[in-house]
C-alpha positions in Angstrom: 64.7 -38.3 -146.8 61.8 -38.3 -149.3 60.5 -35.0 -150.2 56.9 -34.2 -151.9 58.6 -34.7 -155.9 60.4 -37.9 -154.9 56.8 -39.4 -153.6 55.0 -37.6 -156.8 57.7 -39.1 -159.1 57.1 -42.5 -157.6 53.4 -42.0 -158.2 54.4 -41.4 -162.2 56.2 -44.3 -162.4 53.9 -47.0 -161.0 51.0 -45.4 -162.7 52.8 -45.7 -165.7 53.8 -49.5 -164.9 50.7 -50.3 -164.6 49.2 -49.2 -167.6 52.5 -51.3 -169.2 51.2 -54.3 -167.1 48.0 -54.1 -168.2 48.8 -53.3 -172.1 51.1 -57.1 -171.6 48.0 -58.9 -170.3 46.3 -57.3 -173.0 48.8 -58.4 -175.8 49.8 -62.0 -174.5 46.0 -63.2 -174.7 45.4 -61.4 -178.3 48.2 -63.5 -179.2 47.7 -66.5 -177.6 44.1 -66.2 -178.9 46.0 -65.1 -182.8 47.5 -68.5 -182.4 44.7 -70.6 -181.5 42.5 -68.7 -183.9 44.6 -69.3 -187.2 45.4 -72.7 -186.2 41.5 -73.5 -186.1 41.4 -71.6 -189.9 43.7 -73.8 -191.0 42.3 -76.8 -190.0 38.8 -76.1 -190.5 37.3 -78.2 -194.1 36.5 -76.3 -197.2 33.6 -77.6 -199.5 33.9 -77.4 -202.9 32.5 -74.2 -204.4 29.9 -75.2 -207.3 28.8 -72.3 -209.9 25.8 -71.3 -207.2 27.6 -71.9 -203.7 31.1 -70.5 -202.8 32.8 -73.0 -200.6 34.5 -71.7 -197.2 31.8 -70.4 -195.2 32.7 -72.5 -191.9 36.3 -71.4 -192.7 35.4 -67.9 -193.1 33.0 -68.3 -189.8 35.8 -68.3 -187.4 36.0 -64.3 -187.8 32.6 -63.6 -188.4 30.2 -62.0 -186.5 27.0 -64.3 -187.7 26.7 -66.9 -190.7 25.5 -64.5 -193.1 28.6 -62.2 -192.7 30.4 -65.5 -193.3 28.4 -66.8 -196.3 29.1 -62.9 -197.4 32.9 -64.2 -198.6 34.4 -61.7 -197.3 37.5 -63.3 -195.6 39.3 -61.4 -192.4 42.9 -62.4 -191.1 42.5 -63.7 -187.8 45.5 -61.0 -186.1 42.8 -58.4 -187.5 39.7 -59.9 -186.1 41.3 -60.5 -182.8 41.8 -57.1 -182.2 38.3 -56.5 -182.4 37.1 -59.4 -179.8 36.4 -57.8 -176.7 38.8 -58.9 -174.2 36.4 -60.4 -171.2 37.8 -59.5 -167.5 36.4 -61.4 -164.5 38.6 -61.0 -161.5 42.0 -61.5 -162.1 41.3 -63.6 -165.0 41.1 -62.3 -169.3 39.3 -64.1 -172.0 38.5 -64.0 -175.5 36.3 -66.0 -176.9 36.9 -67.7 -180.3 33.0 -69.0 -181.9 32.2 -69.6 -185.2 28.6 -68.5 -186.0 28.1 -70.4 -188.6 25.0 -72.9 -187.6 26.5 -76.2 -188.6 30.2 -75.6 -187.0 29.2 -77.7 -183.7 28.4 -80.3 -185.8 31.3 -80.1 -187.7 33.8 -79.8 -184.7 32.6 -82.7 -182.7 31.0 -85.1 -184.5 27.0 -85.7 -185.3 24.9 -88.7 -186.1 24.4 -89.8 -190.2 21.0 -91.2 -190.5 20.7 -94.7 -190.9 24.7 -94.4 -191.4 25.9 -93.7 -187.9 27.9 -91.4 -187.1 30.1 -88.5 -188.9 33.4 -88.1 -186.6 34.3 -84.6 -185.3 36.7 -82.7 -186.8 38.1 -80.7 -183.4 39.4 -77.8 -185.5 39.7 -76.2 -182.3 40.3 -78.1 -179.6 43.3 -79.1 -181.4 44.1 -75.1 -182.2 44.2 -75.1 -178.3 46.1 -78.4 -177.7 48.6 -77.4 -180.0 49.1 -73.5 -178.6 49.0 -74.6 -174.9 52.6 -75.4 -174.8 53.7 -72.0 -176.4 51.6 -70.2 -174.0 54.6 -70.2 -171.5 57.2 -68.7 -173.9 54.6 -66.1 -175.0 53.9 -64.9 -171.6 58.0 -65.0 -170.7 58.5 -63.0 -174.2 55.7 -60.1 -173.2 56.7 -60.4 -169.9 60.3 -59.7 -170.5 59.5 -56.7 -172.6 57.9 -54.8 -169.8 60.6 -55.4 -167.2 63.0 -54.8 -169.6 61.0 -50.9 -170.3 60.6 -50.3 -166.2 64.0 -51.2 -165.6 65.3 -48.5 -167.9 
């Protein structure tokens, strides 16, 4: 027979499950984003830095705010700057969004046209970031996942 504590204990322990549930969600997608994220650093071109222009800005773009803050120099690690991207809920579904701010990285990710030259291909910096991750994804989930039953179980 259930008594008053047995129902209040049960109370503690799915309010406490579900703030675990929802600190998972919260950790798989900052580290799926992580992953995406320094994959699109990586790949993203440097120009050469000349005695009045530092090279990098596009680089540095991907975790800054605006293109000044990239042309600033200062350079961010993506797992840092992650944590500071608002996690987006709608429904049942979490999003971050990854943007670089700097005004040319459209152009640079998918291509534009060269004058009377044609055309300048796109880099995809990170559309590849994301082809790349998307099979990890599974194994991240699983990993975060396993932590959290493994915690309620004990």
């Amino acid at each position: 027979m259930l008594n008053f504590n047995d129902i209040k204990k049960m109370e503690q322990k799915l309010s406490k499950a579900d703030k675990q549930l929802t600190k998972m969600a919260n950790d798989t997608i900052q580290e799926i984003a992580t992953s995406v994220l320094r994959l699109a650093v990586d790949r993203t071109p440097v120009a050469d830095s000349t005695p009045y222009k530092r090279g990098g800005t596009l680089r540095r773009g991907w975790t800054a705010q605006s293109h000044s803050e990239a042309l600033s120099g200062v350079e961010i690690k993506p797992a840092e700057y992650i944590k500071t991207v608002p996690i987006i809920i709608n429904g049942p579904t979490k999003t971050i969004n990854i943007i670089n701010p700097v005004e040319y990285a459209l152009f640079v990710e998918y291509g534009h046209r060269a004058g009377a030259s044609g055309w300048v291909e796109g880099q995809f910096m990170l559309q590849r970031a994301i082809t790349d991750v998307e099979p990890q994804v599974e194994g991240i989930v699983s990993k975060h996942v396993g932590k959290v039953l493994k915690d309620l179980m004990a």
